[in-house]
C-alpha positions as CSV (number, residue, x, y, z in Angstrom):
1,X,0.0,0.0,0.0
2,X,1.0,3.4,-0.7
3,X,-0.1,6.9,1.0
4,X,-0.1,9.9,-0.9
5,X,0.9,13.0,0.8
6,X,1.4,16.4,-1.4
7,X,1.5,20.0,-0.7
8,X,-1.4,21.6,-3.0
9,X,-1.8,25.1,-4.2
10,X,-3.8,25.6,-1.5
11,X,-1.5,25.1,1.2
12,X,-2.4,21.9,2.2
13,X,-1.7,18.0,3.1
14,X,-3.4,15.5,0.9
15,X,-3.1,12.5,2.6
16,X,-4.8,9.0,1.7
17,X,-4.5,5.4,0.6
18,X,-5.4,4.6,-2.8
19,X,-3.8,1.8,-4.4
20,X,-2.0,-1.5,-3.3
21,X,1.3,-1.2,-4.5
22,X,4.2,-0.2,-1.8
23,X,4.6,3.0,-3.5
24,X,4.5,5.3,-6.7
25,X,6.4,5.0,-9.5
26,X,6.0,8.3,-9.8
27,X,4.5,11.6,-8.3
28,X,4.5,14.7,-8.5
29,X,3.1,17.9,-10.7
30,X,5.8,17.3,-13.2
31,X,5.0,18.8,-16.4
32,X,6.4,15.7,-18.3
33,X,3.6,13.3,-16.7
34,X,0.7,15.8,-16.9
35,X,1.8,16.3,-20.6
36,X,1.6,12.3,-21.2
37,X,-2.0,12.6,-19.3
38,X,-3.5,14.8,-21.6
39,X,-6.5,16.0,-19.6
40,X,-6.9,19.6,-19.9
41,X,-7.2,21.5,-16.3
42,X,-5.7,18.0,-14.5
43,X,-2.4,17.3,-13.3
44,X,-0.9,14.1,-12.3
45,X,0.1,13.2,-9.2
46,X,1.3,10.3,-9.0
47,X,0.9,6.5,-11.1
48,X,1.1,3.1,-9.8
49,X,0.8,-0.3,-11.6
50,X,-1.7,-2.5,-9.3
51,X,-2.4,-6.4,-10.9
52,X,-1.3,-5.0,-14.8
53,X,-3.4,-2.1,-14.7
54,X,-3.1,1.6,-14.1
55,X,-3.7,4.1,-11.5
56,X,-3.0,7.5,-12.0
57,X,-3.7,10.0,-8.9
58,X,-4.8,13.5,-10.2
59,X,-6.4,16.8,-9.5
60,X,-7.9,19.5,-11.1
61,X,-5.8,23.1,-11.2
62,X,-8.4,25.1,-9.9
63,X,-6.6,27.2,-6.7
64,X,-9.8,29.4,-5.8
65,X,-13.7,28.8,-6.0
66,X,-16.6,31.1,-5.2
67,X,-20.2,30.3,-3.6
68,X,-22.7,28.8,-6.0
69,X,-25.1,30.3,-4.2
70,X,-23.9,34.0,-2.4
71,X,-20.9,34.5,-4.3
72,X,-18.2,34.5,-1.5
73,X,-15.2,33.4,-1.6
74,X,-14.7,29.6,-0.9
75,X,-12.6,27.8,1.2
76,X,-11.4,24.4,1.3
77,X,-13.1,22.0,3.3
78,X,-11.5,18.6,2.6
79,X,-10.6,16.1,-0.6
80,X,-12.5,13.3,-1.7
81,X,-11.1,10.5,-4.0
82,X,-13.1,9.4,-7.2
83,X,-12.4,6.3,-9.4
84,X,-12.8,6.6,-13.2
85,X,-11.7,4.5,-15.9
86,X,-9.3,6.4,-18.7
87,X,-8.8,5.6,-22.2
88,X,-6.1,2.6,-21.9
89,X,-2.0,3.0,-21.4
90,X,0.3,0.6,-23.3
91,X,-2.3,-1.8,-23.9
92,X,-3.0,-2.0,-19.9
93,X,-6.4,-0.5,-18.3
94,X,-6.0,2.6,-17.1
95,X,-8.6,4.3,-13.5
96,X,-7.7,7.6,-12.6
97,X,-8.7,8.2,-9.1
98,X,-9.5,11.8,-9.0
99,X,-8.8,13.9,-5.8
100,X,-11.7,16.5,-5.8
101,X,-11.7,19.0,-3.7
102,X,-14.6,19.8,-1.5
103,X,-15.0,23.7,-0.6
104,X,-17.2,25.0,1.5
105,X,-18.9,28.7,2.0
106,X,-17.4,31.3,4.6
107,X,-20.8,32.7,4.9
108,X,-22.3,31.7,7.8
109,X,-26.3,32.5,6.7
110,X,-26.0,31.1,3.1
111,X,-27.1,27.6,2.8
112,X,-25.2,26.6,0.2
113,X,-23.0,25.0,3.1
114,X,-20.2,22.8,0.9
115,X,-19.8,21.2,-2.7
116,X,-17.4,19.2,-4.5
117,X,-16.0,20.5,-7.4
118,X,-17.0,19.3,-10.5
119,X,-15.3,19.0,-14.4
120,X,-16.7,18.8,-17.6
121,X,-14.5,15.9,-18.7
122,X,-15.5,13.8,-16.1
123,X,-19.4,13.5,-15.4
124,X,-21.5,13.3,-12.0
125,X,-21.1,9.8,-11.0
126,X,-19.2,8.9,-14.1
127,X,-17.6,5.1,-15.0
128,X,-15.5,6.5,-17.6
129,X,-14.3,10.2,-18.4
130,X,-15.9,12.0,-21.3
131,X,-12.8,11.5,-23.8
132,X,-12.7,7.8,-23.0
133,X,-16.6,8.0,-23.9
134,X,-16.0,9.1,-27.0
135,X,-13.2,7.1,-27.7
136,X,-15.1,4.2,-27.1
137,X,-18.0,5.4,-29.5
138,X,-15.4,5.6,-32.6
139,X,-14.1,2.3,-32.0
140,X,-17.7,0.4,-32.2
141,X,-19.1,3.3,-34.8
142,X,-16.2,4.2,-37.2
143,X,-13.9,1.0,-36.3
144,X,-16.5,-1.8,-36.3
145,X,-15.1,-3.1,-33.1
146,X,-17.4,-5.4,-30.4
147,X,-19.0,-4.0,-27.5
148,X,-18.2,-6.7,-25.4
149,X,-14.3,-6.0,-26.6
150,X,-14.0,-2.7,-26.3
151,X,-15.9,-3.3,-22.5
152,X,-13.3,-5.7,-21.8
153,X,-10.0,-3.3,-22.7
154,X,-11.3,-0.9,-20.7
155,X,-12.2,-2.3,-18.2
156,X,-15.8,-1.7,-17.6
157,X,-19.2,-3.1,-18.2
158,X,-21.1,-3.5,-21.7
159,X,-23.6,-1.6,-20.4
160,X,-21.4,1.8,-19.6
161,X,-19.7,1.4,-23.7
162,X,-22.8,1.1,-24.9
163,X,-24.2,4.0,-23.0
164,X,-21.6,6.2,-24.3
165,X,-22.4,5.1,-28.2
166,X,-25.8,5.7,-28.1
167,X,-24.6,9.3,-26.5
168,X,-22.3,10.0,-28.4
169,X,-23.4,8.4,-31.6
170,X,-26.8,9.9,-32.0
171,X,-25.8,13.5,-33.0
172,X,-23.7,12.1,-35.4
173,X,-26.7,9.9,-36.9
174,X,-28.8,12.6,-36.5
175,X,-26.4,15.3,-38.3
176,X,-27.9,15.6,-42.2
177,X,-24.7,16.5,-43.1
178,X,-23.5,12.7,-42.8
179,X,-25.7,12.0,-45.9
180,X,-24.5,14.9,-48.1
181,X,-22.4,12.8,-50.2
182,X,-24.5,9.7,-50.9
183,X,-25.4,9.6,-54.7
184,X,-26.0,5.7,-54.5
185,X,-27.8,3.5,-51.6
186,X,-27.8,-0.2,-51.5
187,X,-30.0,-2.3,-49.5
188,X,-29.9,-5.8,-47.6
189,X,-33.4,-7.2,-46.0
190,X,-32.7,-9.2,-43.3
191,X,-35.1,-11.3,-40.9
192,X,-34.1,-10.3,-37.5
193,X,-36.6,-12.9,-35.4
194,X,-38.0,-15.8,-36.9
195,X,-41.5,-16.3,-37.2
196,X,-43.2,-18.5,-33.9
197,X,-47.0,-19.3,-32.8
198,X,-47.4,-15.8,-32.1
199,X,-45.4,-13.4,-34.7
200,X,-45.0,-14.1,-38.6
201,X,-40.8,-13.4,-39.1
202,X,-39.5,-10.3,-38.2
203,X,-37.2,-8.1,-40.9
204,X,-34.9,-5.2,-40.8
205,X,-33.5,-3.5,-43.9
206,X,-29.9,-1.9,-44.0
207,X,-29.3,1.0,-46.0
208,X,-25.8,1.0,-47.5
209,X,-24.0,3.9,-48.7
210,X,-22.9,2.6,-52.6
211,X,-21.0,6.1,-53.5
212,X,-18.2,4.9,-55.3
213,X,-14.7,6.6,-53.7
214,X,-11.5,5.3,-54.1
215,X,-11.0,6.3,-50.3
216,X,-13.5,5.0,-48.2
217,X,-15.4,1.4,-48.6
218,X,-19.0,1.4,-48.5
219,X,-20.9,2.1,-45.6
220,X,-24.1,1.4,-42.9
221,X,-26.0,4.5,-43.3
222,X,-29.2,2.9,-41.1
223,X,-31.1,0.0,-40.6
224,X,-35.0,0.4,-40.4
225,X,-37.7,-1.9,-39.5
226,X,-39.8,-3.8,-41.8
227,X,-39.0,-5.4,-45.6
228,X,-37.2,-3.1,-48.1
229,X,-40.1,-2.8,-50.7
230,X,-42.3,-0.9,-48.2
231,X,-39.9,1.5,-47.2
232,X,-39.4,4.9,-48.9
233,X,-35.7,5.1,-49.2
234,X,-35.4,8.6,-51.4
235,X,-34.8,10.0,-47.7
236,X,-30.9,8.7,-47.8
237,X,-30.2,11.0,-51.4
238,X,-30.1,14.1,-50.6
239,X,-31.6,17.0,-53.1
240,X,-33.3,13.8,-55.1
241,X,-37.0,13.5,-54.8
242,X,-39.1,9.8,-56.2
243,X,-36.4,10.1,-59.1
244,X,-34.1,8.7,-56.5
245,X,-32.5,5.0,-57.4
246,X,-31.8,2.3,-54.8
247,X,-30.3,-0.4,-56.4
248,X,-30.3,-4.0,-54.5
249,X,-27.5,-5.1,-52.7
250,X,-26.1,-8.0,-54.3
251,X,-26.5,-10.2,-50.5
């Protein structure tokens, strides 16, 4: 076990047990290591290497805060550590345990009382941090690569990658601009569930992207429910109206 003890900005002792190694590899504010982390407004502290994986101690590089709800000046009332996964190190898992500072109002009639600080690249209550999020969208979006995989490399549940897809892939789907450059659409009717006592078989229809470039293979624009001749698909050419051509794909 190792205890971290550093001398903040704010004149104080940071003291704690966070990993189970004997001690850090390394520590400090150095501008080396918080130039290899690569999260703006965080510095690193200090990194150990607990079962193959990696923990890197950080904190933000706010020095002063001011009352959400009077204004006043803050003061510091105490840290409190929060685990996140990171996008992976080397090929090893990477949690960043953050040490938040909690501040607290010098006013004794507001009642704002005391808060923890907060950071747009990590969320409320967050399993991974925002750029990991993303990350982890591209992968399964632009890369093609498994949930389940993906999950597994960084070391959290399917549920939390594919919670950061759907978020961060769904203003991507939604952008019209994505469909700009489609002058041909394939499509491949699939049945999804086969029929039983109580449903006829199910379909779903892919829409391909066809556009011949020499730079990019063809691509999954969608994929709708139902059978491909009773869906309207003059939608996925944009500027064309019912003179709009889908030719079959050849599967």
């Amino acid at each position: 076990m190792f205890g971290l003890g550093l001398r903040t900005g704010l004149g104080l002792t940071i003291c704690g047990v966070w990993t189970q190694t004997r001690e850090a590899q390394v520590q400090g504010d150095g501008s080396a290591a918080t130039a290899m982390l690569g999260l703006p407004g965080f510095v690193l502290l200090a990194v150990s290497e607990v079962e193959g994986e990696l923990e890197q101690a950080v904190e933000t590089t706010a020095v002063e805060e001011f009352c959400r709800g009077c204004g006043v000046a803050a003061v510091a009332h105490g840290r409190r550590p929060v685990r996140v996964r990171d996008l992976p190190a080397a090929g090893r898992a990477v949690t960043l345990i953050w040490v938040k500072r909690v501040w607290r109002c010098a006013e004794p009639r507001c009642v704002k009382r005391t808060w923890t600080e907060t950071s747009e690249a990590i969320r409320a209550r967050a399993s991974l941090t925002e750029r990991a999020r993303a990350e982890a969208c591209r992968r399964v979006g632009e890369e093609g690569h498994d949930v389940a995989a993906v999950a597994v490399e960084y070391g959290v549940g399917w549920g939390t990658v594919m919670r950061a897809v759907r978020d961060h892939g769904r203003p991507l789907v939604d952008d019209p601009a994505r469909l700009g450059s489609v002058t041909a659409i394939g499509v491949d009717e699939t049945a999804f569930l086969a029929a039983t006592s109580r449903h006829h078989t199910e379909f779903v229809t892919g829409i391909v992207d066809l556009t011949d470039r020499p730079d990019r293979p063809a691509r999954l624009l969608d994929v709708i429910e139902g059978r491909a001749e009773r869906l309207c698909l003059t939608g996925f050419l944009p500027g064309r109206g019912p003179g709009g051509t889908a030719s079959p794909s050849p599967r």
